[in-house]
C-alpha positions, 0 to 999 in steps of 0.5 A, a space after each residue: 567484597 568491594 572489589 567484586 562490587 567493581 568488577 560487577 560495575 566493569 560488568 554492567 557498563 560494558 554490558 550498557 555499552 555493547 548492548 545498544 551499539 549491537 541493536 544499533 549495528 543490527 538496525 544499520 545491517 538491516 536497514 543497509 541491506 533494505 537499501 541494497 535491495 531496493 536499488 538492485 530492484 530500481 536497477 532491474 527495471 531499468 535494464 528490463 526498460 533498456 532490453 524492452 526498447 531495444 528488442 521491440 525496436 529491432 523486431 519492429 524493424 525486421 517486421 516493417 523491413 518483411 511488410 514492406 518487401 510483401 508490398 513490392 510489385 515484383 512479388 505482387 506480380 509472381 502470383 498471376 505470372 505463368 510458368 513462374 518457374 522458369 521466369 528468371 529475370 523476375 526472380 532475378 528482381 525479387 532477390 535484388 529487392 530481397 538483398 536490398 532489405 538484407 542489407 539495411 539490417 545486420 540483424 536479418 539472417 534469411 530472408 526467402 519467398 516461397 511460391 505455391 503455385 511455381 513450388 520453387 523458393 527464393 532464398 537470398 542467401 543460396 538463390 533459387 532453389 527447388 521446394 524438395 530439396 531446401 534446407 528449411 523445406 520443414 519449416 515451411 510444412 510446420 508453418 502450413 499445418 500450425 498456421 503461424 505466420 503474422 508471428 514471432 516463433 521458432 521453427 525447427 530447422 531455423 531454430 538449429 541455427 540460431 533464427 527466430 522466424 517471422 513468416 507472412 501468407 501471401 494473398 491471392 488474387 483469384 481465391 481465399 486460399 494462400 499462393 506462397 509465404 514470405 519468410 524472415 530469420 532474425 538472428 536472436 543471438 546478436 539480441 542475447 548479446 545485447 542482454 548478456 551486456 547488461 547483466 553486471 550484477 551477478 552471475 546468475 541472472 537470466 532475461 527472458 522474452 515471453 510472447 501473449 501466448 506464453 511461448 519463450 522467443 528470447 532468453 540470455 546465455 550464461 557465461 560458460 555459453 549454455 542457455 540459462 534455466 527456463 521460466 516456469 509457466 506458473 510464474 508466467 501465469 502470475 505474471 500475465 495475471 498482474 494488472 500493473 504494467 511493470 513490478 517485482 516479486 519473490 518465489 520458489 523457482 523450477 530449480 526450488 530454490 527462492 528466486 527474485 523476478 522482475 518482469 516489464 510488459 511491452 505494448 505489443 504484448 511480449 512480457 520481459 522478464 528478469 530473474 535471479 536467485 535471492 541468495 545470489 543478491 544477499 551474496 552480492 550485498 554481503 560486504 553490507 555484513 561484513 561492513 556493519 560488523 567491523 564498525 560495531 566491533 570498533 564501536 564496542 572496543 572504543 566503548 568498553 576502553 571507555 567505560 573502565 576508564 571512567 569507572 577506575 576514576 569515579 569509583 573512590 566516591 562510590 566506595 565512600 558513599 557505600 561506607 556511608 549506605 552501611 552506617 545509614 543502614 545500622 541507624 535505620 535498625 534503630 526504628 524497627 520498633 515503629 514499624 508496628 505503629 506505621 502498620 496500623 496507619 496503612 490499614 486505610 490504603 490496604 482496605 482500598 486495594 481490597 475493595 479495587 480487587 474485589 470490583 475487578 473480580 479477583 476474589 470468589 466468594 468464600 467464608 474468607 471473604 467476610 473476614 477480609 470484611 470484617 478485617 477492614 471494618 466493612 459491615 455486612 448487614 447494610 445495602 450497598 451502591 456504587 457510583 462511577 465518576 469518569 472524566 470527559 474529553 480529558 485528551 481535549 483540555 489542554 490543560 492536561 497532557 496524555 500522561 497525566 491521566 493519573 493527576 486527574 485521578 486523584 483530583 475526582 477521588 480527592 473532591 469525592 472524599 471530601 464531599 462525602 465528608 461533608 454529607 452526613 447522611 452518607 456513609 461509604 469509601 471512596 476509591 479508584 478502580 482499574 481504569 482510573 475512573 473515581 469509585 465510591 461504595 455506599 451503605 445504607 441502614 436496611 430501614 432506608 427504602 431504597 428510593 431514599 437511598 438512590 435521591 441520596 446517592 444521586 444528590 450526592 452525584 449532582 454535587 460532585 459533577 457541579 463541583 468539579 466544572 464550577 472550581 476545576 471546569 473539568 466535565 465528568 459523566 457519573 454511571 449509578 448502580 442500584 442498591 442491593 441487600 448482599 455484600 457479595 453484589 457490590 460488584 454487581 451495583 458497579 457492573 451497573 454503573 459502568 453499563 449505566 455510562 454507555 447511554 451516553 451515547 446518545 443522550 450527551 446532555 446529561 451527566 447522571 445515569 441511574 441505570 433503573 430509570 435508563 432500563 426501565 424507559 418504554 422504547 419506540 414501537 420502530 426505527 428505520 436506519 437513515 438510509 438517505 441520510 447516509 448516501 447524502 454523506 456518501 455524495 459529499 464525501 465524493 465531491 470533497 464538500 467537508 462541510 456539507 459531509 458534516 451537516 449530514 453525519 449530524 442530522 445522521 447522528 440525530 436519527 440514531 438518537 431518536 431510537 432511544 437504543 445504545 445497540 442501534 447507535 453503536 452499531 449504526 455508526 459501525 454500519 456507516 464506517 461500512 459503508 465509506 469503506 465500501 465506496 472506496 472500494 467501489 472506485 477501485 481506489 485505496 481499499 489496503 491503505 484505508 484498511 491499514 488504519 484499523 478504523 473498527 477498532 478506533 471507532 468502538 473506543 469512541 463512547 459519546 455521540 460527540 466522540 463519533 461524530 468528531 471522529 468521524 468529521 475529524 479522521 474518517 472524513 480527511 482520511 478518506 479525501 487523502 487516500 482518493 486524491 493519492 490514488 487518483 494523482 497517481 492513477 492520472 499521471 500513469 494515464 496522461 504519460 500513457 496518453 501522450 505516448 500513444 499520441 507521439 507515437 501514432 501522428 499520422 492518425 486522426 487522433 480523437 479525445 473519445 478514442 483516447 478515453 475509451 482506450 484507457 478506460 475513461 470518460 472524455 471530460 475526466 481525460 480533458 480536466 486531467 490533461 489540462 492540469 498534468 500537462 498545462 494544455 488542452 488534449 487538441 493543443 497537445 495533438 496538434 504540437 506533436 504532429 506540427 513536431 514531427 512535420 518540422 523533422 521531416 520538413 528538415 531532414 527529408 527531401 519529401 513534398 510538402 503533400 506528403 508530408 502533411 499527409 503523414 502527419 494526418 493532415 490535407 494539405 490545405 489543412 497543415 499550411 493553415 495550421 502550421 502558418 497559424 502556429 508558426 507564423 511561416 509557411 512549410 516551405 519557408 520553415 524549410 528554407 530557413 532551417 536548412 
């Protein structure tokens, strides 16, 4: 016997040892493997901004490289030359300057010029060729019928050959219809070599490169050399719905399996977009797996060693201790015969249970039930009322801690007890109900009228509540039921009570409620909800003013008082919650943060006008500055960064702050405030340092005049010699002179 008693033991403190040390490897498992995740989503992004930069880098190029040929003179001059065709030395020029554009990026694949009037092509990989015989002589008929030039897209002959198209119609002089197309090819593979390099994480992943109008211009290969699977266009839907510019998200792919995408936007409107099978990353991080379960068989190993050990050496005291359990347990048989004795001293907490589960509704009335009466000594030929005694601001009285709810229980029942003792016309049980709330039930003689009765009863209340905050100065709030002639309807006379109770919300200076005169009372004829009253919290709430938000919500209070009416004032102040969220939601601002907190709920557990406006003034209120203030910080910087790169990136422009601001969706003076706290300068200031930037880059690195310059930077010469001189103390051509 002893000896399975220890091996139960071995049992138990294995099983103590194996069971945390489990949760916790599945806690680190998941927790690790959350981790993984996140990084492998940061690292996608940053790839995508990487392939972003890359790829808009090089189409812009090709494209500037295009415009600037449409510009050349001997292009400008085939569309008025007669008999182009046969103009040799004027085709001769345009190949030279088509070789010059070839030869400054290795990206260019072809680069030809197609003239409608001569129908020759000008290719500067294979020269002049007749309109008929061209390789990519269907290129140009597609381009013709879809009207696609200004715009990336494939071709079909070029397209078999690895080119991604780039086309522009050539303006005539004389009419509105077209007099040729300029053509460029880019070759998209030296890009796709680009993304296969940076696709490290598994083997399954794909880039793809989708314009504004959802057609596939770049996309990675995988490493057997075939092209990756394509997107769906229902997630390129989700993903040209999204407001943010760059994100992630999980879905069922084309292959229907559950796959990740990470997608970035670009400003000129193509979308970047990574993806890869979610297995795939889970397979990636299983060393996390295998990892945690390694460490926890180790952990357990240690432990259960442990736990023998240390049984082995504590068990000899135990089985003494045992030996001296079983002679306690014999001595202990010995009292068997004052059980009964104790038994009828327990009367007195059985009659209480009885009564607590009777208030709760746990019986039914039965020919029982007045033997469960009669068996605790309980008359039934009596009138019955309750009172309920509830204690106020318990969580406030730091004298008190959360947990001590039932100390201060037993403190009201006690003092009730021994009042009731000491007021010889009552007679009744004191007790407490489910909620911990103080209960006494009294009786009275059916020839006492029950005016009698309830002053009886509420003189009774008045000496409890004056007791407690004069010796214990604890508040309390006391609910009466009326009197009836039923023993079944003490349940009612206790519904009553509680139900009197609710009234305190808005009659806060009492602390006796006697439900008869709180029913009874003439209501006013109307009440208008202060609906001004309101917005002036509303506009508070907006400027940050606390204080002025708080005179309001008690001048709010005050309103729902004067209509006398429990409904009015809980439901008035669930309309105002309403209303805050709204506002919220009105600013486009925090409407899931502020929903997470499940205001309604905490609201509706506030009983007091006290309790709501300290709620209000002390949650709602701050809750509502904080998340504002998040979202506006947050909303703010995007703007600024977006801002400024825009203005770095257009310096030649006549950059204005009204520009700016309608641009990005705001008002002149918000951008103004917001620049100057974000980045420590006025907008004109920030203007000027990047176009007085740029000009010391070209005033350096370039042999250009100071006229040009200044016009580049968006400035007349007078005005960038004023104002360089001004922030520079020097002039241009000193601040050449000495930096070179």
């Amino acid at each position: 016997m002893n000896s399975n008693y220890f091996y139960r033991l071995i049992w138990f403190g294995c099983l103590s040892v194996c069971l945390p040390i489990i949760l916790g490897g599945v806690v680190y498992y998941h927790y690790a493997m959350q981790q993984g995740i996140s990084r492998f989503q940061e690292n996608s992004l940053v790839s995508l901004n990487m392939i972003e930069q890359f790829t808009e880098k090089s189409m812009h190029e090709v494209e500037d490289d295009l415009l600037q040929l449409a510009l050349e003179p001997v292009i400008l001059d085939t569309f008025a030359m007669p008999n182009y065709g046969k103009n040799y030395i004027s085709q001769a020029d345009v190949l030279n300057k088509m070789a010059i554009q070839k030869s400054k990026n290795s990206l260019i694949g072809d680069i030809y010029y197609y003239s409608e009037n001569a129908n020759i092509i000008l290719s500067h990989s294979m020269g002049f060729q007749k309109f008929d015989t061209f390789k990519y002589k269907s290129d140009i008929e597609a381009l013709r019928k879809l009207h696609l030039e200004g715009q990336w897209v494939y071709l079909p002959e070029s397209q078999k050959s690895g080119y991604l198209s780039f086309a522009l119609k050539m303006p005539s002089l004389t009419t509105e219809a077209s007099q040729g197309l300029l053509m460029i090819q880019l070759e998209a593979g030296q890009l796709t070599k680009y993304y296969d390099s940076l696709l490290s994480l598994t083997k399954n992943q794909s880039i793809y490169v989708i314009d504004d109008q959802k057609r596939l211009l770049l996309q990675s290969r995988k490493p057997d050399g075939h092209e990756s699977a394509g997107i769906s266009e229902s997630v390129v839907s989700r993903i040209m719905s999204e407001e943010s510019r760059n994100n992630y998200f999980q879905i069922e792919g084309p292959d229907q399996q559950n796959n990740y995408y990470s997608y970035l936007k670009s400003m000129s409107g193509n979308i970047y977009v990574f993806t890869v099978p979610y297995q795939a990353i889970i397979g990636e991080l299983s060393w996390i797996r295998w990892v945690s379960v390694a460490a926890v068989l180790i952990f357990i190993g240690v432990g259960v060693l442990l736990t023998i050990v240390n049984l082995k050496w504590a068990y000899n005291p135990i089985v003494k201790l045992m030996d001296s359990l079983d002679a306690k347990a014999r001595s202990l048989s010995i009292r068997a015969e004052t059980l009964s004795a104790e038994l009828a001293q327990s009367i007195p907490p059985l009659m209480e249970r009885f009564l607590q589960q009777w208030l709760g509704g746990n019986f039914i009335q039965s020919s029982a039930l007045y033997d469960e009466f009669a068996k605790y000594g309980i008359p039934l030929d009596r009138n019955y009322a309750v009172i309920l005694v509830r204690a106020e601001n318990r969580l406030k009285d730091q004298r008190f801690r959360s947990e001590d709810k039932s100390v201060i229980t037993f403190v009201i029942t006690n003092v009730m007890t021994e009042l009731l003792r000491e007021r010889h016309a009552l007679e009744g049980y004191v007790l407490h109900d489910a909620d911990g709330h103080g209960v006494a039930i009294f009786h009275f003689d059916r020839s006492v009228p029950p005016e009698k009765a309830i002053a009886d009863t509420t003189r009774y209340a008045e000496t409890v509540s004056h007791s407690l905050l004069t010796y214990l100065k604890l508040r309390v709030s006391i609910g009466i039921g009326r009197p009836y002639t039923h023993i079944a309807d003490i349940r009612i006379s206790y519904r009553e009570s509680r139900q009197a109770l609710q009234y305190r919300l808005y009659k806060d200076k009492a602390t006796i409620f006697y439900i008869a005169d709180l029913e009874g009372r003439q209501k006013p004829d109307a009440f208008t909800y202060p609906r001004q009253t309101e917005l002036h919290i509303l506009e508070a709430l907006k400027k940050r003013d606390s204080r002025l938000a708080c005179e309001a919500l008690h001048e709010f209070n005050q309103s729902l008082k004067s209509s006398d009416s429990y409904n009015i004032m809980f439901q008035g102040h669930f309309v105002l919650l309403s209303s805050i969220i709204s506002s919220v939601d009105r600013k486009g601002e925090g409407i899931p943060e502020i929903l997470e907190y499940d205001l309604f709920e905490q609201l509706r557990g506030k009983e007091t006008a006290e309790e709501m406006y300290e709620w209000f003034a002390q949650s709602m209120f701050p809750l509502y500055e904080k998340i504002i203030d998040e979202n506006y910080n947050t909303r703010g910087k995007l703007i600024i960064k977006e801002v400024q790169a825009y203005i770095q990136n257009h310096v030649s422009k006549d950059i204005s702050l009204s520009e700016c601001a309608e641009m990005f969706q705001t008002t002149p003076s918000y951008l103004s405030r917001l620049f100057k706290k974000e980045v420590g300068m006025t907008f004109l200031d920030f203007v000027t340092e990047c176009k007085i930037n740029e000009a010391k880059i070209l005033l350096i690195e370039t042999d250009r005049n100071i006229n040009d310059i200044a016009y580049t930077v968006g400035y007349t010469h007078r005005n960038f010699n004023r104002i360089f001189q001004r922030i520079l103390k020097m002039s241009p051509s000193d601040y050449r002179a000495a930096n070179r």
